[in-house]
N, C-alpha and C positions, 0 to 999 in steps of 0.2 A: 604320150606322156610329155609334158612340159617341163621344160630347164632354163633354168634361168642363171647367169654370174652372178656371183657372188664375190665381193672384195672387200678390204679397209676403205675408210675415208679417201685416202690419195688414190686409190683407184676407183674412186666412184663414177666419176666423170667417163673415162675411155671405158669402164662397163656400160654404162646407160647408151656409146655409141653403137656397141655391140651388141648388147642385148636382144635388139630385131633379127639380126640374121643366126642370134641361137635359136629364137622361138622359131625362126623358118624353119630351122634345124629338125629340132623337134617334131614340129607339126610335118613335117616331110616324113620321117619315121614311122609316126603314127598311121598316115595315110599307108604308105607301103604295107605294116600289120593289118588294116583294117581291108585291104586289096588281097593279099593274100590267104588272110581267114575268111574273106567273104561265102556267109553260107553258114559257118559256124558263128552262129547268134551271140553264144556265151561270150567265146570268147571278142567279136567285135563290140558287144555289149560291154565288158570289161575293159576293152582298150578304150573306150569311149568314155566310161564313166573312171576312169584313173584319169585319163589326159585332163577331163575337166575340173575334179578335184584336184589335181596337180596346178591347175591354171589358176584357181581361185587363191589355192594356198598360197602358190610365187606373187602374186598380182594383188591382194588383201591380205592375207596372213601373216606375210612375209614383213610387209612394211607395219605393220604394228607390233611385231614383234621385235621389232628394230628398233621402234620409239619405246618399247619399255624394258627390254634385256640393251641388247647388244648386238651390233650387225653377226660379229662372230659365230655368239649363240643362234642368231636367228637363222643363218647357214646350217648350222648344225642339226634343226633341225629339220629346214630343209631336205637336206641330203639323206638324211633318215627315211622323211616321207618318201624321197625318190628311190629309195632302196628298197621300201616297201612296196612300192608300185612296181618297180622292176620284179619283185618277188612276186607276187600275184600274180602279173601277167605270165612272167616266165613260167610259173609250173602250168598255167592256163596253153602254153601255146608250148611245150613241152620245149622251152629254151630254144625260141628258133631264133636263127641266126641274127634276121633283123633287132631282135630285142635286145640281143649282146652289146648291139650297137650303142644302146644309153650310160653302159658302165663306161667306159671310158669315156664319153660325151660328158659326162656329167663330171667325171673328175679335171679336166682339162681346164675346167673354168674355175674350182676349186681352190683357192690358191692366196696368198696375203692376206691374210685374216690376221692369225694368231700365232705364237709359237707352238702350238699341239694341233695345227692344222695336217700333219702329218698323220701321228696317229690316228684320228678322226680318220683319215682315207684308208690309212691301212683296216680300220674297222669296219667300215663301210662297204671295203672291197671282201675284207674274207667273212662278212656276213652275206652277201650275195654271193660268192664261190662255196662257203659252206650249207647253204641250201639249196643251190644249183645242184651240186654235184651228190648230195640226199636225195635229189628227187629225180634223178635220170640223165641229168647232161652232159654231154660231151667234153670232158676234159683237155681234148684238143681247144677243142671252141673256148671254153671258158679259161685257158689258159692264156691261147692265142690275146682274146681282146681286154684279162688283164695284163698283160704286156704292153699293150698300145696303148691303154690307160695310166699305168704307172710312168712309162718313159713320154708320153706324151705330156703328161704331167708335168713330170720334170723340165721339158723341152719349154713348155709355156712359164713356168717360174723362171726360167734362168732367161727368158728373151723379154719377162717383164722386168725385172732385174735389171737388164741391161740397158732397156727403155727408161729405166725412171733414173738411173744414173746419166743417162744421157739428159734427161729431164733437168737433171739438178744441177750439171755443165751448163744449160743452156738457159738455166734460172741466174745462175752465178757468173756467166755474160752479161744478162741482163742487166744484173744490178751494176756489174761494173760499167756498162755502157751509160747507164743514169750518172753513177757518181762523174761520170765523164763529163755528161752534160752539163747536170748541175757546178761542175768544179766552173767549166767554162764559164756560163752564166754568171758566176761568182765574179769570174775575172771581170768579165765584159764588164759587171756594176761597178768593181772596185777600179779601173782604168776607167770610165763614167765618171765615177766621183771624184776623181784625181785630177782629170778636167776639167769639173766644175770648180773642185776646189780650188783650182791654178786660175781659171775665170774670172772666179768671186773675190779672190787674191789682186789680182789685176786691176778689178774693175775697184776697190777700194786704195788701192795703191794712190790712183791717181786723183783724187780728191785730198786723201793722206796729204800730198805734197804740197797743196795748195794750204790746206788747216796748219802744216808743218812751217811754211816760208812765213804765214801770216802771223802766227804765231809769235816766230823768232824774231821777226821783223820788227812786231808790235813790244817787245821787249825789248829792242834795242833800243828804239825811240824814247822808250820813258826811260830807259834810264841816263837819257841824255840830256834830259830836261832835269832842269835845277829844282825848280818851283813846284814840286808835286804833294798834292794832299796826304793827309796820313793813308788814308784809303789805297789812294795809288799806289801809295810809296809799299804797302802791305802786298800790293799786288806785283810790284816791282820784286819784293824780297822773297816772297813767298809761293802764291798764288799760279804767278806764268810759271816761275821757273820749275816748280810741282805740274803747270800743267804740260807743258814741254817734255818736259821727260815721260809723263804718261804717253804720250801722241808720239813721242821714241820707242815705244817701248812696243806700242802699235803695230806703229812702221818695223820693227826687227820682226813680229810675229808674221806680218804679212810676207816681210822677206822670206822669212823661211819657210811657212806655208807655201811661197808658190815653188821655190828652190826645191824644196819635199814632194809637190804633188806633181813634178816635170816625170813626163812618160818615158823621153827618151835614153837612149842606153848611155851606160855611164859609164868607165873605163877607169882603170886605176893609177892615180894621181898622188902624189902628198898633199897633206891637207892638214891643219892644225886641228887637232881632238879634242881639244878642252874647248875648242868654239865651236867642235860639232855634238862637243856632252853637253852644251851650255843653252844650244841650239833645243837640241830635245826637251831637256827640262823645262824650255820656253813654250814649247809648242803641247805637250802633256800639262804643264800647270793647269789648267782650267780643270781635268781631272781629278787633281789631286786638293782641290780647295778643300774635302774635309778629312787632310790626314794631314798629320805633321811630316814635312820633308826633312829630312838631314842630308845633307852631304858631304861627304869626305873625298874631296878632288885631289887628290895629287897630281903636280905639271909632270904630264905625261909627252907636252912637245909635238912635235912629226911623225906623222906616220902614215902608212902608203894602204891604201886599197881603195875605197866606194864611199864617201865622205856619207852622200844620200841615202845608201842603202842603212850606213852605220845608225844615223839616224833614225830611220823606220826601226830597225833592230830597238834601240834604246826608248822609242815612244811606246811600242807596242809592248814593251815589258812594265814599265811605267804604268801605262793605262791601267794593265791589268792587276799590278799591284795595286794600284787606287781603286780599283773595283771589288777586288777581294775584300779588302779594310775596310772594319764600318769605322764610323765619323770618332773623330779620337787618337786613332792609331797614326801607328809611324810605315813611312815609306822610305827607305833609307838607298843612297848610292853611292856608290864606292867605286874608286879609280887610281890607279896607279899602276907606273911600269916596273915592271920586272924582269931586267935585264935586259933582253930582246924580245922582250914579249910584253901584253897590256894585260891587265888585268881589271874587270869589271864586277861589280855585284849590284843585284837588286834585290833589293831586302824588305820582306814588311811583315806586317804583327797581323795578318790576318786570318782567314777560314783555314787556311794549310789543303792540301791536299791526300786524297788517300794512294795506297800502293797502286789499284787498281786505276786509277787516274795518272796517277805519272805515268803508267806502263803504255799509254794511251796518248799522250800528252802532246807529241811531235805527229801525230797522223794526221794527213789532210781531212778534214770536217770534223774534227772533232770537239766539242766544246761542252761543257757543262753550265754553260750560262743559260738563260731564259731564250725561247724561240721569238727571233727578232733582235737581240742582242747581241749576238757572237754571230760567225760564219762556219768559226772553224780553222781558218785558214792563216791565220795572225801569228801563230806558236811556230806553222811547220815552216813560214816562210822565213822565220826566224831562223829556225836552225838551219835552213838553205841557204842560206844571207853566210853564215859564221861558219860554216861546212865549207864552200867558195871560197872563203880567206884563210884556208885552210884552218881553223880554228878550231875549238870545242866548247861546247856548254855542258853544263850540268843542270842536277834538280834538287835541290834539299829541300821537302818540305812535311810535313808531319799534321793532322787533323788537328786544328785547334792551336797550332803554336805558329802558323805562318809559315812563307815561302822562300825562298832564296836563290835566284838564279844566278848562278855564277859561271863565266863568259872568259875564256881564254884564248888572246889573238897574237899574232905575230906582227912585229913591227913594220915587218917587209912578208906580203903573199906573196906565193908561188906565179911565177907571172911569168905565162899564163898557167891557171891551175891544173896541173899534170892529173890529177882525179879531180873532177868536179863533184863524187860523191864523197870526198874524203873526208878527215877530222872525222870525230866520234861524237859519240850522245849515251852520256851516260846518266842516269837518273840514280843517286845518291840513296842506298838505305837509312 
């Protein structure tokens, strides 16, 4: 008689590795019945024509029965037929021992299915022990090997059990070993493009200077000439000194571009804030072309930590307040000290965000932008930047009424920072 495993979806796969050495199984069984009743025709005739109506049903019956019930159902009734086949044989060979052999065989593989796969075995077991034991068998016997079948049973559930939690360890390594990778990658492109940007910074620098002297140079001349046409004279009052100040204004962004995209570590310094808030707005404006900026700067002065880092903090909030807003809206920032402390906001009138988004919000790769847009990684180094200076952020924002991130620093960090994970992150009902 043939047996085949039967399982869920998730054990599909380690059944089909096994399934060869159940049907050895099997087919070994059968040989032994068919050696020992050799001579009695019936019944090898019987063991003959069961095993291969058993092989047909496990082998075609079985798998269509699966494409249109359910693997579950399809065990079910599997296990029927082998119980039937056990029955026939069994009273054919008056319950000899080798046939006992398939009741627990066949329950041992039994197993992950469904939540009534239980019952199912207990049915299956006391309909072959209730016609065993009607027709002559040995109550030892049929005792004995349902016992080997019920704890064997068991023995196989609780070690697949522990297999496929080991499964789901070694799944949830996986993934964190990926996120590992990928974060890396991340890095390596974003330290990549911090270089080029510092490169491209450089390499425009120094042309800048030459447009810059030529510039001022050619402006100082005419206006030291008497005799100049109206034309001139318009480009005297007007025209250089408008373009002068564009080609300044160049030159500060490249300043701070490459000042911003420098790899090397940075240590904490004082450093004047209103030139490092001023800094940022210069380097995010290209962003923000289609929102209205307001700003409410109060002289906030001196103050000690990672000038650069502060920086990065205040573009990447920026950008993304310009990102959120469509064309229209307001992107507002806010500045003042409070006491011994600074206080910052970014503010804007855009998509807002939901609860389930903030809750989310500070994790590395996280992002709700389009793929190719976001990394993910802009928000948490945020809060690692303002955690470091020992500081805190917050989240106010609401679906449909905009965002508001608001930034609490100390005038003087912990130097050096006694917890590097400290300060809080609180995301704002």
């Amino acid at each position: 008689m043939e047996t085949r495993p039967g399982g869920s979806a998730e054990l599909e796969q380690a059944q089909r590795g096994i399934q060869r050495i159940a049907g050895m199984g099997a087919t070994s069984v059968n040989v032994a019945l068919i050696s020992t009743f050799w001579g009695n025709w019936r019944v090898v005739f019987a063991v003959v024509a069961v095993d291969l109506a058993l092989i047909s049903t496990n082998t075609v019956l079985l798998e269509w029965l699966t494409r249109k019930t359910s693997r579950a159902q399809a065990e079910a009734i599997r296990m029927t037929l082998n119980a039937a086949g056990i029955i026939l044989v069994g009273t054919l060979t008056r319950w000899s021992v080798l046939l006992w052999v398939f009741v627990p065989y066949n329950m041992i593989w039994y197993f992950g299915l469904d939540r009534w796969v239980r019952l199912r075995m207990a049915l299956y077991l006391g309909a072959i022990n209730t016609v065993a034991l009607s027709t002559g068998a040995d109550p030892t016997t049929a005792l004995a090997f349902s016992l080997v079948g019920i704890f064997g049973y068991l023995a196989s559930e609780k070690r697949v059990s522990m297999l496929l939690m080991k499964h789901e360890e070694l799944e949830r390594a996986h993934q964190e070993l990926q996120q590992l990778h990928q974060r890396a990658i991340e890095q390596e492109r974003l330290s990549s493009l911090g270089l080029m940007a510092a490169s491209v910074a450089h390499e425009i620098n120094n042309p800048m200077s030459y447009v810059t002297s030529n510039v001022d140079s050619l402006l100082q001349d005419l206006r030291e000439e008497q005799n100049l046409s109206s034309p001139l004279k318009e480009y005297v009052d007007d025209v250089l000194p408008a373009t002068l100040d564009g080609i300044k204004r160049v030159n500060s962004i490249v300043s701070d571009l490459r000042r911003f995209s420098r790899g090397d570590f940075e240590g904490y310094s004082p450093y004047n804030f209103d030139a490092e808030v001023r800094t940022a707005l210069r380097i995010a404006r290209i962003q923000l072309g289609h929102v209205r900026v307001e700003e409410a700067l109060d002289e906030v002065g001196t103050v000690v930590g990672r000038p650069r880092q502060l920086v990065q903090v205040l573009v990447n909030l920026l950008v993304n307040a310009g990102q959120a807003t469509p064309s229209g809206g307001v992107v507002r920032l806010v500045t003042r000290r409070q006491g011994n402390r600074v206080h910052v906001e970014v503010r804007d009138t855009g998509s807002g965000m939901s609860e389930e988004t903030k809750r989310h919000l500070f994790e590395p790769f996280f992002t709700t932008k389009p793929p190719g847009l976001g990394t993910g990684l802009g928000l948490s180094v945020v809060h690692g930047i303002i955690k470091a200076h020992g500081g805190r952020i917050e989240v106010e924002s609401e679906l449909g009424k905009g965002t508001c991130f608001i930034i609490d620093l100390p005038n003087v960090p912990p130097l050096p920072p006694e917890n590097p994970s400290g300060g809080d992150l609180r995301a704002a009902r």
